[in-house]
DSSP file (Angstrom, degrees, kcal/mol; ACC not computed):
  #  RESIDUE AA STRUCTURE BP1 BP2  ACC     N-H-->O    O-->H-N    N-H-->O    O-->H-N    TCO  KAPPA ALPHA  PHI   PSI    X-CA   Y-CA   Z-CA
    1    1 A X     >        0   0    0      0, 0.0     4,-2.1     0, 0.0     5,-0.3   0.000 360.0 360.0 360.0 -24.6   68.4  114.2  113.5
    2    2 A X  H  >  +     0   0    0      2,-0.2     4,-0.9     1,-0.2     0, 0.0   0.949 360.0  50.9 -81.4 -34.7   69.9  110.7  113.8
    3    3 A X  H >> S+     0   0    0      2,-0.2     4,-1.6     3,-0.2     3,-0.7   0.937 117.3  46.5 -18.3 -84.4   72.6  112.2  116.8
    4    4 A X  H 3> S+     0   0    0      1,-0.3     4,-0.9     2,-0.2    -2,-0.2   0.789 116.1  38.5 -59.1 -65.3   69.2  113.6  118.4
    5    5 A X  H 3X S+     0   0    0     -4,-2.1     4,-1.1     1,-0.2    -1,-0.3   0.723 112.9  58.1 -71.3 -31.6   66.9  110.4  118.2
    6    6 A X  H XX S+     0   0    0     -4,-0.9     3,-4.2    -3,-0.7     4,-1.8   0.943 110.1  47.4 -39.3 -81.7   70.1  108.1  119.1
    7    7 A X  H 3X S+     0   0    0     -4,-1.6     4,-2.5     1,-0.3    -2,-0.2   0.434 106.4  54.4 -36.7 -21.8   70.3  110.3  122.6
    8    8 A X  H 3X S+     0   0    0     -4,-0.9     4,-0.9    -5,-0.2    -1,-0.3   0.705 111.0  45.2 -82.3 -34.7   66.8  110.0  123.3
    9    9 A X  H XX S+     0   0    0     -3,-4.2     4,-4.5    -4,-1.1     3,-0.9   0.898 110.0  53.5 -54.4 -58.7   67.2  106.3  123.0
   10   10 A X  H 3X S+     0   0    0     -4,-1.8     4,-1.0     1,-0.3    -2,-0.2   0.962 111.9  49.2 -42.5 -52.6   70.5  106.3  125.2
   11   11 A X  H 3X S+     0   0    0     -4,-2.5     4,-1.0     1,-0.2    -1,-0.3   0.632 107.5  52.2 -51.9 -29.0   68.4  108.2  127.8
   12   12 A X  H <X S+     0   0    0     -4,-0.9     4,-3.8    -3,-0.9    -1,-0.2   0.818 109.7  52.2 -74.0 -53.3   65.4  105.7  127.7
   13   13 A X  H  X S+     0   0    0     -4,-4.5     4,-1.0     1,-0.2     6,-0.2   0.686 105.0  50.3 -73.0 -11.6   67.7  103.0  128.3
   14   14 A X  H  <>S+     0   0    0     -4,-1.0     5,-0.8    -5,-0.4    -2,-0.2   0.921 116.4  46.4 -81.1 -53.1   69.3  104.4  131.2
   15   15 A X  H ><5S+     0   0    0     -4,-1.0     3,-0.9     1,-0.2    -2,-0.2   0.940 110.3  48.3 -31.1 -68.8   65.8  105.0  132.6
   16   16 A X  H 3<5S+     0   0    0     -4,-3.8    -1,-0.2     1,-0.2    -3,-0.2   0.887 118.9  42.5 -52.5 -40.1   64.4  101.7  131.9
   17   17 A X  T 3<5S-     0   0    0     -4,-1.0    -1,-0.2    -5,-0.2    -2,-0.2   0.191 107.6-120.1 -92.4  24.7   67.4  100.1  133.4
   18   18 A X  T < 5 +     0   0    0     -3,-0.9    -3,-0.2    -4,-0.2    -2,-0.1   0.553  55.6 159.2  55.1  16.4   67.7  102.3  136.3
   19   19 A X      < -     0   0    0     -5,-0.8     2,-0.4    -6,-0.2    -1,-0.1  -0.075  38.7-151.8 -92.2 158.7   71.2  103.5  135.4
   20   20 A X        -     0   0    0     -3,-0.1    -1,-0.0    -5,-0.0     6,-0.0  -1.000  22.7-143.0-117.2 133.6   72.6  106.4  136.7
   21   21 A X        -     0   0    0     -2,-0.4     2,-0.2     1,-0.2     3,-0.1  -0.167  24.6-115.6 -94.8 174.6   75.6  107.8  133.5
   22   22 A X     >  -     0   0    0      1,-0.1     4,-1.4     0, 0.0     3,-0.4  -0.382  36.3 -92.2 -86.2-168.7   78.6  109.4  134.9
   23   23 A X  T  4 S+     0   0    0      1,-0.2    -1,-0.1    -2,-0.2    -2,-0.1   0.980 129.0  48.4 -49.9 -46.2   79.1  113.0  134.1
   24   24 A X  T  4 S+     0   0    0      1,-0.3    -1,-0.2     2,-0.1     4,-0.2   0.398 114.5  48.3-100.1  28.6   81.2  112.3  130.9
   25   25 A X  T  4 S+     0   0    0     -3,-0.4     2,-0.4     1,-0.1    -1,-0.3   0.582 118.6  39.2 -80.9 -35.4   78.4  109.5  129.5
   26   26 A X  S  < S+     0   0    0     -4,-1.4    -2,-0.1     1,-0.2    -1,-0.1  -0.400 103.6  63.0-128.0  59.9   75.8  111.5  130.0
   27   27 A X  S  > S+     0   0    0     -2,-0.4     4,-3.7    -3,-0.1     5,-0.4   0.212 107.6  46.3 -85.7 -63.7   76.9  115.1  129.0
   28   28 A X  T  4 S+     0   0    0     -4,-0.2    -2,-0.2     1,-0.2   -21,-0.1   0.412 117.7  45.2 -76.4  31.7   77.5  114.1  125.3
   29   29 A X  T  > S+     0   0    0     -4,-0.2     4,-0.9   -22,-0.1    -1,-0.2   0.490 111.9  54.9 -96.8 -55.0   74.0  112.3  125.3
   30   30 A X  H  > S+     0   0    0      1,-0.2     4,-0.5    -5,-0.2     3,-0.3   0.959 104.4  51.2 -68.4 -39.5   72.5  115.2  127.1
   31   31 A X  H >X>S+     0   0    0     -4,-3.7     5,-0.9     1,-0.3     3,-0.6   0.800 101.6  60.3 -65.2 -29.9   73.6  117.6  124.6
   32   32 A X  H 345S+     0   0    0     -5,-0.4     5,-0.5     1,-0.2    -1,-0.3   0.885 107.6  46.3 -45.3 -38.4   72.1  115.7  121.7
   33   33 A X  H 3<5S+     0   0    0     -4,-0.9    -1,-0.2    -3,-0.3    -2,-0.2   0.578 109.8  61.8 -85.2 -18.4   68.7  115.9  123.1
   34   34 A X  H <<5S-     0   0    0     -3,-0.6    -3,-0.1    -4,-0.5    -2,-0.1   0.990 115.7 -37.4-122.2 -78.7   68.9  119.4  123.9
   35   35 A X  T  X5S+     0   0    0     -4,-0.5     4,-2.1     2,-0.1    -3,-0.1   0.409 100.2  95.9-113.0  29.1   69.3  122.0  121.9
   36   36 A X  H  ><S+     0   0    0     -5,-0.9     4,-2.0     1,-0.3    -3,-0.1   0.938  93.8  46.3 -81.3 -67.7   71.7  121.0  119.3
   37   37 A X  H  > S+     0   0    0     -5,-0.5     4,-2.4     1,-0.2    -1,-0.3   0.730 113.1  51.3 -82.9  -6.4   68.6  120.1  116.8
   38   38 A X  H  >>S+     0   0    0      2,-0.1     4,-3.4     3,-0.1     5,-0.5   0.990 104.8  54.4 -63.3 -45.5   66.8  123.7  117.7
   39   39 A X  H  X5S+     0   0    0     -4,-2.1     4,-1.7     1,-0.2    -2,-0.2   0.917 117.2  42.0 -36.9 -63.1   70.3  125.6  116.9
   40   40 A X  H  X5S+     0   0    0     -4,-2.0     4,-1.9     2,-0.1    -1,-0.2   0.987 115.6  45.8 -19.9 -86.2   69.7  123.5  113.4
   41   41 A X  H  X5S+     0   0    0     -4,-2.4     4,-1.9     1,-0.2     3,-0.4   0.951 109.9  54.1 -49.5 -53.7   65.8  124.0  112.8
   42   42 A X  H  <5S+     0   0    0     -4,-3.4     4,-0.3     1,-0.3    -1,-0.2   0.894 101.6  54.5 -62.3 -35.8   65.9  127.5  113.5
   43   43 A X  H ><<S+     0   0    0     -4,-1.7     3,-0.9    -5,-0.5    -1,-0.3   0.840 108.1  49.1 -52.2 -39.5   68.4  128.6  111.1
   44   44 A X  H >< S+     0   0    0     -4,-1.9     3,-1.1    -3,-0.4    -1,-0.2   0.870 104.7  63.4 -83.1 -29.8   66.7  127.0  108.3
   45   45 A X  T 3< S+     0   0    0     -4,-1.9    -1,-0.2     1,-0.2     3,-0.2   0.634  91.6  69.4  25.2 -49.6   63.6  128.9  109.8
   46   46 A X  T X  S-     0   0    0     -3,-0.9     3,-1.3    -5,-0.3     2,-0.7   0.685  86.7-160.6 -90.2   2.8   65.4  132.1  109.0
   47   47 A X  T <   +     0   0    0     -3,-1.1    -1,-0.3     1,-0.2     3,-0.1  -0.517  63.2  14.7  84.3-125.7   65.2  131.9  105.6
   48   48 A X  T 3  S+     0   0    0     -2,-0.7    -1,-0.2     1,-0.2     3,-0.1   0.682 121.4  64.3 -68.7 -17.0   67.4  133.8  103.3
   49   49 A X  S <  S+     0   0    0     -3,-1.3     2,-1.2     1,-0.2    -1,-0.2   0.947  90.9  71.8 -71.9 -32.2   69.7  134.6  106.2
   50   50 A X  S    S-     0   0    0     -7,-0.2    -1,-0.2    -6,-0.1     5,-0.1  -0.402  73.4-167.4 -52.6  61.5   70.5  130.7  106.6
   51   51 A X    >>  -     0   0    0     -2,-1.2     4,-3.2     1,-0.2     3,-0.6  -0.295  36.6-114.6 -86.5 164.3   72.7  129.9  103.7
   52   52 A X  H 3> S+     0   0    0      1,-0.2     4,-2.0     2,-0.2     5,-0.4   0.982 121.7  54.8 -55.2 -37.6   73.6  126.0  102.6
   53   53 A X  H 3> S+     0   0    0      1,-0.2     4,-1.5     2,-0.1    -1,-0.2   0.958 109.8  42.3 -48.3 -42.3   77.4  127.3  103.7
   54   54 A X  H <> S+     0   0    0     -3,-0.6     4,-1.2     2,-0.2    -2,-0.2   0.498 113.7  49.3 -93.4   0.6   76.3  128.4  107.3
   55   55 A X  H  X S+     0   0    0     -4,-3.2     4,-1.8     2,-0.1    -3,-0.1   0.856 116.6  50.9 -86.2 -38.0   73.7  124.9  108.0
   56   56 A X  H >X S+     0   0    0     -4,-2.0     3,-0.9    -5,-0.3     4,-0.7   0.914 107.5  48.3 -33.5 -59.2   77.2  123.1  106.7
   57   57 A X  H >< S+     0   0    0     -4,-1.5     3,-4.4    -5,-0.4     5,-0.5   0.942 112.2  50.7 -42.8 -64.5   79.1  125.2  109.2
   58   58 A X  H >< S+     0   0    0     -4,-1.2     3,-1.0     1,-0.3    -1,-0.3   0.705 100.7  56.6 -59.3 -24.9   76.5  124.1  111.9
   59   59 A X  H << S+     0   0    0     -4,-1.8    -1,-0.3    -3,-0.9    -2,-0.2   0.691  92.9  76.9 -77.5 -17.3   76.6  120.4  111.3
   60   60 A X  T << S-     0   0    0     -3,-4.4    -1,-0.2    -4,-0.7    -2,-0.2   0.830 105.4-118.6 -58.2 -11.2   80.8  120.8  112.0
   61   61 A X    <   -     0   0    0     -3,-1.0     2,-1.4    -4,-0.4     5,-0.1   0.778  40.3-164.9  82.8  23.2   80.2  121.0  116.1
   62   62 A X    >   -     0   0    0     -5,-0.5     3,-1.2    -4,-0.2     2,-0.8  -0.594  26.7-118.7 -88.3 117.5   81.7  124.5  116.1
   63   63 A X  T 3> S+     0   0    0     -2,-1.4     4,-1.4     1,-0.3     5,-0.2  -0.168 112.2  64.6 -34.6 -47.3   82.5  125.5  119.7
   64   64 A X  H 3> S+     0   0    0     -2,-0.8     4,-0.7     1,-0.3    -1,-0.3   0.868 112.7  37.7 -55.6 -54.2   80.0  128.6  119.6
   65   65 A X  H X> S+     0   0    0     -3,-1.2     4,-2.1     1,-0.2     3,-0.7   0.873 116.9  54.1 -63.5 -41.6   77.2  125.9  119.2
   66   66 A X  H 3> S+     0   0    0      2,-0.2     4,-1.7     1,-0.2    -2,-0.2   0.724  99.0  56.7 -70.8 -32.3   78.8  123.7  121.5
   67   67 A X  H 3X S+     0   0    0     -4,-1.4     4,-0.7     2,-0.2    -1,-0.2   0.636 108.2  49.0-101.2   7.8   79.1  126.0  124.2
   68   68 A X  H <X S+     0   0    0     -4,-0.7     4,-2.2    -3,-0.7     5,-0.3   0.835 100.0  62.8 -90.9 -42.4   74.9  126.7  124.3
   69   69 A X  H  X S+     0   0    0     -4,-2.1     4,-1.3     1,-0.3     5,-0.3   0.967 107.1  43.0 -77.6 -45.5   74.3  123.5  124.3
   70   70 A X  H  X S+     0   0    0     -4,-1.7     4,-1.1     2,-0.2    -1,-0.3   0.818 114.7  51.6 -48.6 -29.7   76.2  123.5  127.8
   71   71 A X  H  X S+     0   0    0     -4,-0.7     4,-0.9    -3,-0.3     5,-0.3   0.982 114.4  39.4 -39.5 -79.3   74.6  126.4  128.7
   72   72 A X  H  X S+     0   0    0     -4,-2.2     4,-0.9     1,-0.2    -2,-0.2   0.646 113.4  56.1 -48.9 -20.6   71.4  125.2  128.0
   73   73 A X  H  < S+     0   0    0     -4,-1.3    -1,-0.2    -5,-0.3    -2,-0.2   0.738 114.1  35.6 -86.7 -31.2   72.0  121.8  129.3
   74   74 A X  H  X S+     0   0    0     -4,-1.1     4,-2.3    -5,-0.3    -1,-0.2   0.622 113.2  62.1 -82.2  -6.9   73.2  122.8  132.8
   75   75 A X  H  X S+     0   0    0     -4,-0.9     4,-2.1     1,-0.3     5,-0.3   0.920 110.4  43.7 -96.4 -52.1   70.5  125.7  132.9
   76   76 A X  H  < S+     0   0    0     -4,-0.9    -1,-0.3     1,-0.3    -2,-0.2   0.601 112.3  44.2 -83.8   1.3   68.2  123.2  132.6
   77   77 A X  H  4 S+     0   0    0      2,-0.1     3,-0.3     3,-0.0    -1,-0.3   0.730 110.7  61.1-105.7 -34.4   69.4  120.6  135.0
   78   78 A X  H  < S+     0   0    0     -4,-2.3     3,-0.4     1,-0.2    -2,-0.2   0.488 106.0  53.8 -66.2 -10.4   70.1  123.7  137.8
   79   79 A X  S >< S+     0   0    0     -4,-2.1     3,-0.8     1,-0.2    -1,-0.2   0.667  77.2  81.5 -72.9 -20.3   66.7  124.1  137.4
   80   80 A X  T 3>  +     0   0    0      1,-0.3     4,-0.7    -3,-0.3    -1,-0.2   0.049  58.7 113.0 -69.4  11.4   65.8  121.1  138.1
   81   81 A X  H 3>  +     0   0    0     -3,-0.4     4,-4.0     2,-0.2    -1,-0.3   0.402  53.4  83.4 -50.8 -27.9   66.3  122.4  141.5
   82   82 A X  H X4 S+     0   0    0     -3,-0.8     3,-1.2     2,-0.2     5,-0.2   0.872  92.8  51.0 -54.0 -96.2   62.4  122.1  142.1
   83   83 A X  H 3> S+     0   0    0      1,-0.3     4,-2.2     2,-0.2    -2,-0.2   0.498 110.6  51.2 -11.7 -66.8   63.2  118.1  142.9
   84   84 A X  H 3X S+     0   0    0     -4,-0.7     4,-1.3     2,-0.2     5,-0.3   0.987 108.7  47.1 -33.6 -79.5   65.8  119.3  145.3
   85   85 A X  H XX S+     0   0    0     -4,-4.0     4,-2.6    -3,-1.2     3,-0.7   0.919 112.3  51.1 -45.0 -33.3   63.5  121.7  147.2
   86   86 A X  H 34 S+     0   0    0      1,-0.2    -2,-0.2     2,-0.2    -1,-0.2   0.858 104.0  57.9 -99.1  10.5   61.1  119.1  147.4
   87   87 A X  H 3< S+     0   0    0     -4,-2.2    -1,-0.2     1,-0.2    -2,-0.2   0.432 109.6  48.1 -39.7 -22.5   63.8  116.6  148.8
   88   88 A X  H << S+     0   0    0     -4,-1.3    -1,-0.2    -3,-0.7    -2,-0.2   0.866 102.9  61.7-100.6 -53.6   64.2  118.9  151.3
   89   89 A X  S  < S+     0   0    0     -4,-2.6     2,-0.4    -5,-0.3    -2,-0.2   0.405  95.6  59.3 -45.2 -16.7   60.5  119.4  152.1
   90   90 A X  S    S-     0   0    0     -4,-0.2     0, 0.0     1,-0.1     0, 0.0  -0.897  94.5 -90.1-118.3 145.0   59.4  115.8  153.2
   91   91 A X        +     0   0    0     -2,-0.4     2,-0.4     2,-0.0    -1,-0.1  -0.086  54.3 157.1 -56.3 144.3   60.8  113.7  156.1
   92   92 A X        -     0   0    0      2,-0.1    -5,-0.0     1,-0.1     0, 0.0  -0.952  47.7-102.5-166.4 141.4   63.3  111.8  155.3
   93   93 A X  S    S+     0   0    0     -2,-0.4     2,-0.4     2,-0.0    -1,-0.1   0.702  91.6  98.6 -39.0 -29.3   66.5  110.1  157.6
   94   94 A X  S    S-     0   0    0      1,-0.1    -2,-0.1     2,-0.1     5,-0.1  -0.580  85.3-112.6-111.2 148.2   68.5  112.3  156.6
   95   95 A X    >>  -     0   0    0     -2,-0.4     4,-1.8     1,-0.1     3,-1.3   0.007  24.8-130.2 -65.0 152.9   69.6  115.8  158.6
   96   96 A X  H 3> S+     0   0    0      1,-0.3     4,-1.4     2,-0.2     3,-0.3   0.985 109.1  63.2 -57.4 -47.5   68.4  119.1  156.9
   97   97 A X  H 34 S+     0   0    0      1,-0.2    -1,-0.3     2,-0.2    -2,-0.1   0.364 102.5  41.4 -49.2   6.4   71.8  120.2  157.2
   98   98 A X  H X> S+     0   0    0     -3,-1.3     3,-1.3     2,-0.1     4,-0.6   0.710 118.1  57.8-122.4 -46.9   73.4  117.4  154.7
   99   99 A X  H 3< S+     0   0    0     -4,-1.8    -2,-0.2    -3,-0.3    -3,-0.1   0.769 106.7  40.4 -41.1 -51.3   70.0  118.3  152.6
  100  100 A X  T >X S+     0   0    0     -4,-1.4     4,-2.9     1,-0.2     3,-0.8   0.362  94.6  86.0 -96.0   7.4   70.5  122.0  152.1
  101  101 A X  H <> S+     0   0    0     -3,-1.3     4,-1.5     1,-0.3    -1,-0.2   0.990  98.4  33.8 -70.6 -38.4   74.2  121.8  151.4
  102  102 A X  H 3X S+     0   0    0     -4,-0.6     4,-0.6     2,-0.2    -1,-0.3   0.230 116.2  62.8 -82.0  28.6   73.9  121.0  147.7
  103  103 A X  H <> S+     0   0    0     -3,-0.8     4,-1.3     2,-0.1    -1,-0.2   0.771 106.1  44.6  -7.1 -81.7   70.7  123.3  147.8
  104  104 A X  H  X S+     0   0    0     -4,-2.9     4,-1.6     2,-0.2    -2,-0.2   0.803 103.4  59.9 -48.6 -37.9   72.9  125.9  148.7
  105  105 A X  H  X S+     0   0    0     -4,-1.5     4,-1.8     2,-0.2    -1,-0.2   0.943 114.7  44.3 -57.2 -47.1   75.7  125.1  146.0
  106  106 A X  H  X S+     0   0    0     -4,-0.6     4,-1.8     2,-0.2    -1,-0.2   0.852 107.3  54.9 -29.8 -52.9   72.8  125.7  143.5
  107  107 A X  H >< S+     0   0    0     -4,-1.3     3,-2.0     1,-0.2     4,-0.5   0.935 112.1  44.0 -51.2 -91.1   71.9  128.3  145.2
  108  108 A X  H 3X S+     0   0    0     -4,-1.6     4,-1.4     1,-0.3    -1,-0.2   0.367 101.6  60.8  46.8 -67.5   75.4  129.4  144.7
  109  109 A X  H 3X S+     0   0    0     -4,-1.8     4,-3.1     2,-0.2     5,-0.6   0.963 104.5  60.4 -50.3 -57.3   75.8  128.6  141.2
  110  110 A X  H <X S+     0   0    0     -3,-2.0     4,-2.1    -4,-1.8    -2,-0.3   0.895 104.3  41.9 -23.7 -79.2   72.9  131.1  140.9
  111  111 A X  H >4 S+     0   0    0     -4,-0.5     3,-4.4     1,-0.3     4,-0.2   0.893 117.6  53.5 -51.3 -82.3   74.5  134.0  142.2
  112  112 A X  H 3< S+     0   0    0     -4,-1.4     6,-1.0     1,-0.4     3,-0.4   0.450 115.2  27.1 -13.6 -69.0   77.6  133.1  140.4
  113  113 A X  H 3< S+     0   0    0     -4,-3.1    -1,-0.4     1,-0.2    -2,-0.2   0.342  90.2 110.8 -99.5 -14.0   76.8  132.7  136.9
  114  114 A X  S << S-     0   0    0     -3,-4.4    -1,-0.2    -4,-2.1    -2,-0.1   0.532  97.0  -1.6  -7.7 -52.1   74.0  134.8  136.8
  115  115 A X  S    S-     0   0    0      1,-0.5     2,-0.3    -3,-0.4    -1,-0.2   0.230 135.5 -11.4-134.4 -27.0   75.0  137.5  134.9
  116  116 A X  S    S-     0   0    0     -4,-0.4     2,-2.7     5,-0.0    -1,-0.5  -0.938  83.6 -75.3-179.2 154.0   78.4  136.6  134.3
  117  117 A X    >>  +     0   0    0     -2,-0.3     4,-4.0     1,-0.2     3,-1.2  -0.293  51.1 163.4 -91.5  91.0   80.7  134.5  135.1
  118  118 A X  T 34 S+     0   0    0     -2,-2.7    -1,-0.2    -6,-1.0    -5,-0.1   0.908  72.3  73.7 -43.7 -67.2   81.9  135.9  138.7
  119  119 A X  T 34 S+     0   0    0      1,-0.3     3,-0.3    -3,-0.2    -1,-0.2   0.769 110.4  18.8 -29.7 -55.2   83.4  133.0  139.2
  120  120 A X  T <4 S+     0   0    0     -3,-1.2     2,-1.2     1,-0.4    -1,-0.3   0.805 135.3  42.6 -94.7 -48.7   86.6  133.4  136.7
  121  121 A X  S  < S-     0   0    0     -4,-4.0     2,-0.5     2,-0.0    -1,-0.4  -0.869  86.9-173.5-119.1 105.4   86.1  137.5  136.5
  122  122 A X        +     0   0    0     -2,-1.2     2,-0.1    -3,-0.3    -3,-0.1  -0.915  22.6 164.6-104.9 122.6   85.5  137.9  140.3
  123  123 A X     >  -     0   0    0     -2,-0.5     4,-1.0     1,-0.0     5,-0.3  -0.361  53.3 -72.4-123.8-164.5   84.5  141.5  140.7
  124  124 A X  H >>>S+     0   0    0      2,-0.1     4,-3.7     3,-0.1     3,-3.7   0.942 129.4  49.2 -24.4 -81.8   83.1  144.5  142.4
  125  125 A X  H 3>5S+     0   0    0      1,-0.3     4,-1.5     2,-0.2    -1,-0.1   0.770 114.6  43.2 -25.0 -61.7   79.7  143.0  141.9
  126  126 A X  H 345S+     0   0    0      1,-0.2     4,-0.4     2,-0.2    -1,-0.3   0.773 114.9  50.1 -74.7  -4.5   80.8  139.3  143.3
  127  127 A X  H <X5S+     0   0    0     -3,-3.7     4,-2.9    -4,-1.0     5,-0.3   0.955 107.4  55.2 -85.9 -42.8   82.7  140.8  146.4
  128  128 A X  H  X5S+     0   0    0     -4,-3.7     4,-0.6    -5,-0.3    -2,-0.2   0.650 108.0  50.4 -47.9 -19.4   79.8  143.0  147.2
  129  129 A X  H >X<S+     0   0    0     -4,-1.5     3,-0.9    -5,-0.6     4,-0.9   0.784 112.3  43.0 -67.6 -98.0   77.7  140.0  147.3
  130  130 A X  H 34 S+     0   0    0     -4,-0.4     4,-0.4     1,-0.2     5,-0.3   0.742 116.6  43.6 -12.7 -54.1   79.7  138.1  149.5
  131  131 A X  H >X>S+     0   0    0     -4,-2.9     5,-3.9    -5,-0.2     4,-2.6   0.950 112.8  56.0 -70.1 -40.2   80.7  140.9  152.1
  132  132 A X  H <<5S+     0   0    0     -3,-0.9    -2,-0.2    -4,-0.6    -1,-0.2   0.611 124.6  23.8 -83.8   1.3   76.9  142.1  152.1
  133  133 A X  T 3<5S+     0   0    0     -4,-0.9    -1,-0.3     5,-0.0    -2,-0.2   0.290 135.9  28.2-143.8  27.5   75.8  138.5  153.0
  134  134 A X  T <45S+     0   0    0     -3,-0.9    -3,-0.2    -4,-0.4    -2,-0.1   0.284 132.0  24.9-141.0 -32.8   79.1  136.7  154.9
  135  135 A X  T  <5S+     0   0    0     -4,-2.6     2,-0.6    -5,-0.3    -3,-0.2   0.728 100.8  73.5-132.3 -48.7   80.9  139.6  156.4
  136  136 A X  S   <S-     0   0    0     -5,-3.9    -1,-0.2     1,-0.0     3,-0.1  -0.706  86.7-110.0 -79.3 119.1   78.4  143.0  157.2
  137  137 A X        -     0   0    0     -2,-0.6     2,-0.4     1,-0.1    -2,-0.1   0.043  30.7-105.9 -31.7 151.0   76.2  142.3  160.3
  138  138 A X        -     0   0    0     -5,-0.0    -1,-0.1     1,-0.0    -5,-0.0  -0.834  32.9-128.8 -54.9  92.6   72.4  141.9  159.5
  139  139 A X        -     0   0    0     -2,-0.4     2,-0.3    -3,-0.1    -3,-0.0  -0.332  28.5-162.9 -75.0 144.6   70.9  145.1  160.8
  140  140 A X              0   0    0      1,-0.1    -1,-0.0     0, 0.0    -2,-0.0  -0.990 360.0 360.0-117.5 150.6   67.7  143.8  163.4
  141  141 A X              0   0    0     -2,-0.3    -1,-0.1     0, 0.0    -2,-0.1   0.475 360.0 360.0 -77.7 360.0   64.8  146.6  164.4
């Protein structure tokens, strides 16, 4: 809880002070905040399945936990994609084309990681994407 309430601090003070973290301040910050104390709560939740050996286990950081809380943490910051669309949506100095590329890299991520990670196990699935929207003409009426 004290990890959670810290991060929530850290974050406040970056706010208040206008700071922007780099990635590697503000990943283990983000992850505090995120779902690290549901992973907790819900297991004690579960009752009889929850035993004091496996909340021990959960307080070590082990990797399994560690790698939802990246999940969840990016899921929810690639969503955050609203802001982005409506960056794009209002006049602004700057060309649409400089706007929608990182749109599109979202976009992008999307496809990717979607179902699985294409990216590392590049497959049917992700070549068929790719050809059916890079490589086969568009048919038009």
């Amino acid at each position: 809880m004290k990890i959670h309430v810290d991060g929530y601090i850290k974050e406040a003070r970056w706010l208040h002070s206008k700071y922007t973290p780099t990635l590697d301040e503000y990943m283990p910050v983000a992850l505090s905040t995120s779902l690290y104390m549901l992973s907790i709560t819900s297991s004690v939740v579960m009752g009889l399945t929850a035993t004091k050996d496996s909340l021990d286990w959960l307080l070590t950081d082990p990797n399994i936990v560690n790698a939802a809380l990246v999940v969840g943490r990016l899921l929810n910051d690639i969503m955050s994609r609203q802001v982005i669309n409506k960056a794009c949506l209002h006049p602004t100095r700057i060309p649409l084309p400089v706007l929608m590329r990182p749109l599109n890299h979202a976009r992008l991520c999307e496809v990717i990681y979607k179902y699985e990670d294409a990216f590392t196990n590049t497959g049917d699935e992700l070549n068929d994407f790719v050809t059916s929207r890079l490589i086969e003409l568009v048919p038009t009426a």
